[in-house]
DOVOTI-443556 format. One line per field, with one value per residue (C-alpha): x, y, z; residue in three letters; residue number from 1. Coordinates in Angstrom, 3 decimals, padded with zeros to 6 digits. Layout:
BEGIN
east: c(X  ...)
north: c(Y  ...)
up: c(Z  ...)
residuo: c(ALA  ...)
num: c(NUM  ...)
END
This chain:
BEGIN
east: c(-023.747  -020.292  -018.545  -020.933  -020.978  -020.990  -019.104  -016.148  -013.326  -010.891  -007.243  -005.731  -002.012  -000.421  001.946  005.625  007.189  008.189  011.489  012.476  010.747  012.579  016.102  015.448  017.937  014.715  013.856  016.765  017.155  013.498  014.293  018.269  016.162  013.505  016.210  015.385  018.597  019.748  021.872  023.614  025.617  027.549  027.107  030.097  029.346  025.663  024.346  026.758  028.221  031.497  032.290  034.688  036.875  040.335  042.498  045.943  047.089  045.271  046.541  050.219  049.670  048.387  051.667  053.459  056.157  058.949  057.605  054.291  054.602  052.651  055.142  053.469  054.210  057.329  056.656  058.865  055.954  053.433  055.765  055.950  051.749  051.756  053.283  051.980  048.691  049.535  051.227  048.115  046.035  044.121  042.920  043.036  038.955  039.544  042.607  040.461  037.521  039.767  041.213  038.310  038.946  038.079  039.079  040.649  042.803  044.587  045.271  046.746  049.156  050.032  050.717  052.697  049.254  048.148  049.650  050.618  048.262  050.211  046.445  046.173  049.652  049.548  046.079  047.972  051.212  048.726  046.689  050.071  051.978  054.785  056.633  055.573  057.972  061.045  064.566  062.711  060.181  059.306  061.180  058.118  055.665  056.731  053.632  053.854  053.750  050.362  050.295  049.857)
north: c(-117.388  -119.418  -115.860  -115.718  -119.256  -119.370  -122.723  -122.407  -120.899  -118.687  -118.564  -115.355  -115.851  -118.462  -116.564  -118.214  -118.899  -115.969  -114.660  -116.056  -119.352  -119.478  -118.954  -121.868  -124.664  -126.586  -125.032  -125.190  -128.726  -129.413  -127.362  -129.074  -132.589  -131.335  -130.748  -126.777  -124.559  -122.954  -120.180  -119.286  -116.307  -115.273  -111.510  -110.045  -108.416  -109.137  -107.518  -106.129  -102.466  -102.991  -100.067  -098.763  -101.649  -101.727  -103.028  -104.307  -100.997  -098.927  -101.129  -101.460  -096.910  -097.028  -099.073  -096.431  -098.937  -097.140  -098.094  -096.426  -093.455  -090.606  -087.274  -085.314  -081.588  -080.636  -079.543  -076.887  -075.698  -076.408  -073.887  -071.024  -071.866  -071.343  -068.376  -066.415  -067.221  -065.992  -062.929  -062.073  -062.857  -064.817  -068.744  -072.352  -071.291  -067.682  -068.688  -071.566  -068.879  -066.530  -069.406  -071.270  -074.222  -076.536  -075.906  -079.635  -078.864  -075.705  -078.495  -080.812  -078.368  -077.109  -080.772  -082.095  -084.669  -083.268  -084.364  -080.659  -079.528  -076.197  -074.684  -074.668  -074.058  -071.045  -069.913  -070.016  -067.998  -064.744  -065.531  -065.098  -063.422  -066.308  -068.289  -072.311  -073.595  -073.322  -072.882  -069.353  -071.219  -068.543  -065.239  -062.458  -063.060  -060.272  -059.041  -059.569  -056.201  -054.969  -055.608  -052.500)
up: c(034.962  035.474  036.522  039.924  040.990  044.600  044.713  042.754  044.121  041.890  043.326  041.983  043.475  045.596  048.831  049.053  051.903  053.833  054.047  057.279  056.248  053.167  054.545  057.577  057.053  056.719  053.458  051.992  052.414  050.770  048.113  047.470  047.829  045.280  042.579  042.937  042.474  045.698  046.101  049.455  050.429  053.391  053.781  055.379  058.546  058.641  061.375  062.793  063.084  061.350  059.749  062.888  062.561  063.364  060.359  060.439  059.385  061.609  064.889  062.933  063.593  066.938  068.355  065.736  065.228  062.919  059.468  060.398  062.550  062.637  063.407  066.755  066.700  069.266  072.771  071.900  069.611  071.975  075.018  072.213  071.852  075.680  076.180  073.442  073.892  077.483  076.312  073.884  077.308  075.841  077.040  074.914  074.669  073.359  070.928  069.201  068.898  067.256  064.833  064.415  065.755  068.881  072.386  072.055  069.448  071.080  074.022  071.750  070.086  073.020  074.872  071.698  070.906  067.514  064.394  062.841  059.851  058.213  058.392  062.159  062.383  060.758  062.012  065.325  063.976  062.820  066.118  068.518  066.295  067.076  064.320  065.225  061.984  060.076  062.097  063.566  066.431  068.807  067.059  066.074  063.371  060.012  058.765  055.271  052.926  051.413  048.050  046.025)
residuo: c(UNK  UNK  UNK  UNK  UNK  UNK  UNK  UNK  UNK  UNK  UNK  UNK  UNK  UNK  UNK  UNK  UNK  UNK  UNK  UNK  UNK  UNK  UNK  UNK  UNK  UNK  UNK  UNK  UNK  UNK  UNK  UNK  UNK  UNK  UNK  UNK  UNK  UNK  UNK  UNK  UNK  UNK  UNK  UNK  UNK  UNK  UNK  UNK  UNK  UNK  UNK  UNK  UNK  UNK  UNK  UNK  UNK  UNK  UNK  UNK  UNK  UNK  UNK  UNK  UNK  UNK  UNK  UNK  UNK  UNK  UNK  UNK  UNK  UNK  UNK  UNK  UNK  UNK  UNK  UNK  UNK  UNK  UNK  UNK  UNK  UNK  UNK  UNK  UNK  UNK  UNK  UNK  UNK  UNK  UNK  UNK  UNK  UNK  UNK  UNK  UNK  UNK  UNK  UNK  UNK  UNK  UNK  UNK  UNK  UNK  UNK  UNK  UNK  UNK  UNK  UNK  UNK  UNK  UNK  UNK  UNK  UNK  UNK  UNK  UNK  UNK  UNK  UNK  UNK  UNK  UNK  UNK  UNK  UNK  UNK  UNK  UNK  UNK  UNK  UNK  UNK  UNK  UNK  UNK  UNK  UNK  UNK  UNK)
num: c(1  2  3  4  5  6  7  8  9  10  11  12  13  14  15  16  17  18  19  20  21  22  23  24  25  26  27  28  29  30  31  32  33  34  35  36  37  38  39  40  41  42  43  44  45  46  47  48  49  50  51  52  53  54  55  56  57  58  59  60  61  62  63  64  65  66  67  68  69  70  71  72  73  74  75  76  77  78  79  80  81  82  83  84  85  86  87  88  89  90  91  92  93  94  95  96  97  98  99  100  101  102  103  104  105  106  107  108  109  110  111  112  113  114  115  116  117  118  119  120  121  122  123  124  125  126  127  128  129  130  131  132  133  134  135  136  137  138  139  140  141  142  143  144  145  146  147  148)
END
């Protein structure tokens, strides 16, 4: 009857330290002094929300020094933007419904903020019926011909 002897104790697994205990300077000094192999590595960013960070470049394009500049689409756009969307009668909220876009981004075209994307742009041409590039800003929109 060895297997149910009330006296001896059986000792299946022995815990570690815990994590936290086993990262302490403390620890790591017993285990260097023990001869044990320690390895240590500096996470970058631990902890901390880092993934919004402003790089060099990023800063270099928000002082949009002449190397790095980002081209802004002409007030003279943003006037021919105004008064078609006036003449069509419709507001910055109605115009962006009808394009599919934001409110916001109507009121950046139209106050020379945005950064032009030929998308919009031309969303807004078929919307007003107003040429916004080429030499032709502000003549009529042709419809193109049906294809047959």
């Amino acid at each position: 009857m060895a297997e149910s002897d009330w006296d001896s104790v059986t000792v299946l697994r022995k815990k570690g330290p815990s994590s936290a205990q086993a990262k302490s300077k403390q620890a790591i000094a017993q285990a260097q002094r023990r001869g044990e192999e320690v390895e240590t590595t500096k996470k970058w960013a631990a902890g901390q929300n880092k993934q919004h960070l402003v790089t060099k470049n990023t800063a270099k394009l928000d002082r949009e020094t002449e190397e790095l500049h980002h081209t802004r689409v002409p007030l003279e756009v943003g006037r021919v933007i105004q008064q078609g969307r006036s003449n069509k009668g419709l507001t910055q909220k109605d115009l962006a419904t009808k394009i599919n876009e934001k409110p916001q981004i109507i009121a950046d075209y139209e106050t020379g903020k945005a950064i032009p994307n030929n998308q919009v742009m031309g969303k807004i041409e078929r919307a007003i019926g107003l040429k916004l590039r080429g030499r032709e800003i502000g003549q009529p929109l042709e419809p193109k011909p049906k294809k047959k």
